[in-house]
mmCIF file of the C-alpha atoms, coordinates in Angstrom:
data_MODEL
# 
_entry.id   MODEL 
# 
loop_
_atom_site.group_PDB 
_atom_site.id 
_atom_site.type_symbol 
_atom_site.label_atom_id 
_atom_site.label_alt_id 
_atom_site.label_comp_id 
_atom_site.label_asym_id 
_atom_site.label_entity_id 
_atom_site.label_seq_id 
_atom_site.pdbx_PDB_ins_code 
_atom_site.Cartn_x 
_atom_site.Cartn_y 
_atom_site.Cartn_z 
_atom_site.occupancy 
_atom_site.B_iso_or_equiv 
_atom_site.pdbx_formal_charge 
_atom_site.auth_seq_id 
_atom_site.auth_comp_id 
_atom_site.auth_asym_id 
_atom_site.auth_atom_id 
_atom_site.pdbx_PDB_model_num 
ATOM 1  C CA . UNK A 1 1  ? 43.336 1.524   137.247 1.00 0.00 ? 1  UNK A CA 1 
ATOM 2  C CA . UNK A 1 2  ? 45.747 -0.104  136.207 1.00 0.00 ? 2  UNK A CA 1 
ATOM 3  C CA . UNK A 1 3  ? 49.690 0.120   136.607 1.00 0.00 ? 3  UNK A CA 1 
ATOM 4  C CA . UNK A 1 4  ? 52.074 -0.550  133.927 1.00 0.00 ? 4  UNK A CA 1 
ATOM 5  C CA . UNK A 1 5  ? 55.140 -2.405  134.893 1.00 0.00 ? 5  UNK A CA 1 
ATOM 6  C CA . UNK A 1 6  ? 57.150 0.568   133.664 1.00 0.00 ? 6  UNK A CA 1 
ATOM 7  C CA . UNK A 1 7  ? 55.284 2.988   135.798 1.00 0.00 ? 7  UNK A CA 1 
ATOM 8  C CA . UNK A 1 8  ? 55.948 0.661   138.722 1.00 0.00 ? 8  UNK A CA 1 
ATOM 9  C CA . UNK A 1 9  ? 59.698 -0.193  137.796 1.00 0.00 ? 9  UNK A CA 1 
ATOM 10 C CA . UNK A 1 10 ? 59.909 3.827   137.908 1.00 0.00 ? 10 UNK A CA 1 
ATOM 11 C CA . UNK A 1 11 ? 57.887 3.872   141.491 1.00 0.00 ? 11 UNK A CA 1 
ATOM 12 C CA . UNK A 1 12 ? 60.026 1.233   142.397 1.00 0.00 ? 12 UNK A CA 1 
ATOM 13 C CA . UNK A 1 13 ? 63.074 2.917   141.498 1.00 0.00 ? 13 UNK A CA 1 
ATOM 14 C CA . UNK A 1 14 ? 61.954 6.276   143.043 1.00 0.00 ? 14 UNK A CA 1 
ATOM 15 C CA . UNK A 1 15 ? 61.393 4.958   146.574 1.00 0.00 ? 15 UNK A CA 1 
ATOM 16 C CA . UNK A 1 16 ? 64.983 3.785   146.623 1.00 0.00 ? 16 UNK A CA 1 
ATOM 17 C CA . UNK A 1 17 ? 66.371 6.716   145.591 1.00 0.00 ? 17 UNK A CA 1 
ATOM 18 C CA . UNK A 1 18 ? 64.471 8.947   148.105 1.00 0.00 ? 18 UNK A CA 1 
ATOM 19 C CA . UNK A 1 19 ? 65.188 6.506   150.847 1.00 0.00 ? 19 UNK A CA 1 
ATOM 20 C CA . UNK A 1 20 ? 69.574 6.730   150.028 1.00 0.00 ? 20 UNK A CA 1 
ATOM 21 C CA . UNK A 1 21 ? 68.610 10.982  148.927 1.00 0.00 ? 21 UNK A CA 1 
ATOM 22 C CA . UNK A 1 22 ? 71.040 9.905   145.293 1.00 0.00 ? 22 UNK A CA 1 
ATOM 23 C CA . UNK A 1 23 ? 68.730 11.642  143.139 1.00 0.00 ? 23 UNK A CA 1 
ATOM 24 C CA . UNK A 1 24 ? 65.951 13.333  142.319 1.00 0.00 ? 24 UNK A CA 1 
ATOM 25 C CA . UNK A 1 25 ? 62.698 11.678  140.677 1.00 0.00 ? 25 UNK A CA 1 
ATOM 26 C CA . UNK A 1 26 ? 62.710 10.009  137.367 1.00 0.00 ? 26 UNK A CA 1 
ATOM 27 C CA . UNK A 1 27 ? 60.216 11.113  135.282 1.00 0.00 ? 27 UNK A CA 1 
ATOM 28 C CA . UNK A 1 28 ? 58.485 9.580   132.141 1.00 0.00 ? 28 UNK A CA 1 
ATOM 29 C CA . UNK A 1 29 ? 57.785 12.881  130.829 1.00 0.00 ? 29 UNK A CA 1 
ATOM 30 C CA . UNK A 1 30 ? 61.595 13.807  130.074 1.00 0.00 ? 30 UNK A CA 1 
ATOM 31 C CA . UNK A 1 31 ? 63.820 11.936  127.534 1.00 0.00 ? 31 UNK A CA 1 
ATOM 32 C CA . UNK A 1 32 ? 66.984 12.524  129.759 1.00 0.00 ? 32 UNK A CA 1 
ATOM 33 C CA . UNK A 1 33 ? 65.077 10.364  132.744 1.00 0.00 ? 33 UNK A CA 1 
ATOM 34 C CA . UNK A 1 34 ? 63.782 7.633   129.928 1.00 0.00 ? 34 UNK A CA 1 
ATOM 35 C CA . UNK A 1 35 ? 67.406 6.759   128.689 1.00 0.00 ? 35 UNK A CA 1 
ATOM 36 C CA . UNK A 1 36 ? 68.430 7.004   132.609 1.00 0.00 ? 36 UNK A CA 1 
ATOM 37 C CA . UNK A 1 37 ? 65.558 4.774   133.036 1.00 0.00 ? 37 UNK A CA 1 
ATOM 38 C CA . UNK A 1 38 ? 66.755 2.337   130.144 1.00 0.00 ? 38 UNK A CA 1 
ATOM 39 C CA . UNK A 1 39 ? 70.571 2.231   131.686 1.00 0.00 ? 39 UNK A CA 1 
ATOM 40 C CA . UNK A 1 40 ? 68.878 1.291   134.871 1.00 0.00 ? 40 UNK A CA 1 
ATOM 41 C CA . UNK A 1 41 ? 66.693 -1.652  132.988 1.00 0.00 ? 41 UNK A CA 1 
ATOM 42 C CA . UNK A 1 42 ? 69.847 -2.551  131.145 1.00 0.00 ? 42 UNK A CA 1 
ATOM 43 C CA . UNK A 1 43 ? 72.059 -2.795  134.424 1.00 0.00 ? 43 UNK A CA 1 
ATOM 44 C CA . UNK A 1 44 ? 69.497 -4.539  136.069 1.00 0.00 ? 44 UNK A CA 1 
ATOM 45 C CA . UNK A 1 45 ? 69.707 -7.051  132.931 1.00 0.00 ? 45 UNK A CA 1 
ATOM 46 C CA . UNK A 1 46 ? 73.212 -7.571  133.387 1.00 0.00 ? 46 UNK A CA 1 
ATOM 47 C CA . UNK A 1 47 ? 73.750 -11.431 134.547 1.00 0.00 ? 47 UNK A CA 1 
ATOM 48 C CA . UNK A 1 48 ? 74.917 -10.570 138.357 1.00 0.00 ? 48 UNK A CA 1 
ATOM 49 C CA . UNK A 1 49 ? 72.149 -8.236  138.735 1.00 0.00 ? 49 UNK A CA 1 
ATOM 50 C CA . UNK A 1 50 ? 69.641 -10.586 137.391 1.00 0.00 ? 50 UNK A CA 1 
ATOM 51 C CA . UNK A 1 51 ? 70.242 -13.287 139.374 1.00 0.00 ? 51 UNK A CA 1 
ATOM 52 C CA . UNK A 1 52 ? 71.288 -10.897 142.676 1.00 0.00 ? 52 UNK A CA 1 
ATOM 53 C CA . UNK A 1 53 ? 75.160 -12.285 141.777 1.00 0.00 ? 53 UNK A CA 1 
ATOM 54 C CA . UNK A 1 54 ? 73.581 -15.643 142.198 1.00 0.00 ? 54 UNK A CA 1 
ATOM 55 C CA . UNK A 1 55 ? 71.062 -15.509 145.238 1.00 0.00 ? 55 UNK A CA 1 
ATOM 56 C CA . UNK A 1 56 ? 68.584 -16.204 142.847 1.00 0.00 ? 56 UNK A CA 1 
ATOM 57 C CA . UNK A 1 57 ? 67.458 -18.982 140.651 1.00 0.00 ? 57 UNK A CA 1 
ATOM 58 C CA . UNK A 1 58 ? 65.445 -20.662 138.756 1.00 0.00 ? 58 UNK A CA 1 
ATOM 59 C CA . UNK A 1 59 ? 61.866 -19.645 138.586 1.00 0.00 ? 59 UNK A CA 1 
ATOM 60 C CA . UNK A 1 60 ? 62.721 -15.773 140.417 1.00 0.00 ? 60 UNK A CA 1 
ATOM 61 C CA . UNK A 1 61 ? 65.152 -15.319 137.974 1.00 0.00 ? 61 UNK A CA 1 
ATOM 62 C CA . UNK A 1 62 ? 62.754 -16.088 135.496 1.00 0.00 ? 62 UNK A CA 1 
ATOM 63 C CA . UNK A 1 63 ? 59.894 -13.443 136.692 1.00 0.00 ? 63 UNK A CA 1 
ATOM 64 C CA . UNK A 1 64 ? 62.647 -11.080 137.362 1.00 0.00 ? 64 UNK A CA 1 
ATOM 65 C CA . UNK A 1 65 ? 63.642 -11.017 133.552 1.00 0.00 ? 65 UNK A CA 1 
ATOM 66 C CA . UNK A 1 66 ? 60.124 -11.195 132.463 1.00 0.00 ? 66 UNK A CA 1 
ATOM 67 C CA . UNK A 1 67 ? 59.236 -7.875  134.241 1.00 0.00 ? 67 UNK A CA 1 
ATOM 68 C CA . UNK A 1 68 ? 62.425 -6.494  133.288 1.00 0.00 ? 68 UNK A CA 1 
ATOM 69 C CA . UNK A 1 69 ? 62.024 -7.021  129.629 1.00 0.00 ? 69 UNK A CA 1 
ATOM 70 C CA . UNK A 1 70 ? 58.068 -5.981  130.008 1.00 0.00 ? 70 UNK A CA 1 
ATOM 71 C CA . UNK A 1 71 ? 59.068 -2.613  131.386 1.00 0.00 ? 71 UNK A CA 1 
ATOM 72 C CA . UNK A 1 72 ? 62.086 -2.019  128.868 1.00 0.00 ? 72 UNK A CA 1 
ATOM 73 C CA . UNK A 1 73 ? 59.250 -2.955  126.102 1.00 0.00 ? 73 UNK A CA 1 
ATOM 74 C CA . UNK A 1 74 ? 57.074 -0.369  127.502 1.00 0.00 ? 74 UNK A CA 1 
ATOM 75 C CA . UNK A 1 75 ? 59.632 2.251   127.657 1.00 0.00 ? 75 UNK A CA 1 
ATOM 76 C CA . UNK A 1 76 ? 60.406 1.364   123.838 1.00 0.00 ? 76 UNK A CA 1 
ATOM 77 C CA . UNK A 1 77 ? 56.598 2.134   122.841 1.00 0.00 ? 77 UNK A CA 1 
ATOM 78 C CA . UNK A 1 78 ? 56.641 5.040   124.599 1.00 0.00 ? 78 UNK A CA 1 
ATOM 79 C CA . UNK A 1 79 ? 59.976 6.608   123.278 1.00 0.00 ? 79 UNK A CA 1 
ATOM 80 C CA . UNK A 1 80 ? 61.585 4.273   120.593 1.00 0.00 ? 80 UNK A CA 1 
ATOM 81 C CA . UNK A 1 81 ? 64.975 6.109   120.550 1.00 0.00 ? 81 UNK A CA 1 
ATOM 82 C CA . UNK A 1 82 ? 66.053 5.021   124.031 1.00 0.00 ? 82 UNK A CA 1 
ATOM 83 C CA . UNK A 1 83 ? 69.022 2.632   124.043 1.00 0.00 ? 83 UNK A CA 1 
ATOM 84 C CA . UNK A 1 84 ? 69.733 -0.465  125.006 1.00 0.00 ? 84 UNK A CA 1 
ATOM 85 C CA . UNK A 1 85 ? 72.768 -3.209  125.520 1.00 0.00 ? 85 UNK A CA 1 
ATOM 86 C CA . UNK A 1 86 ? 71.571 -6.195  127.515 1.00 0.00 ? 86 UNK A CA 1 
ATOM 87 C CA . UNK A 1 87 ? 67.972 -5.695  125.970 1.00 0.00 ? 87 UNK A CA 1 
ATOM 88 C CA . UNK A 1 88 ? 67.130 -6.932  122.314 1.00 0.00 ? 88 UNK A CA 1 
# 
């Protein structure tokens, strides 16, 4: 089976909240948690965040962005009236 990179952005994003106890579950299924989901995508776009305020370069920076944009394409196809800023 395979996982999209949305799904896993979400898993990803899941685990770290459970492990800190911020918040509950995102969830695909709700509109609320997709535009949450989007912010999240769209912060994690911001330059600083990209590039983990500079840690990273070059070619991780580049796969970071790629997966980013993947999963915020995803989300679009699945519910095209989510928002973004740093996406598009």
């Amino acid at each position: 089976m395979n996982i999209s990179t949305l799904e896993q952005y979400v898993d990803q994003k899941n685990t770290w909240a459970k492990m800190f106890g911020t918040t509950k579950p995102l969830s695909l299924l709700n509109a609320k948690d997709r535009q949450k989901i989007a912010d999240s995508i769209d912060a994690d776009l911001s330059p600083e965040n990209l590039t983990c305020d500079g840690e990273l370069r070059g070619p991780a920076v580049q796969a970071r962005y790629k997966m980013l944009t993947r999963a915020a394409q995803e989300l679009t196809s699945i519910d095209p009236s989510v928002t973004f800023y740093e996406y598009n």
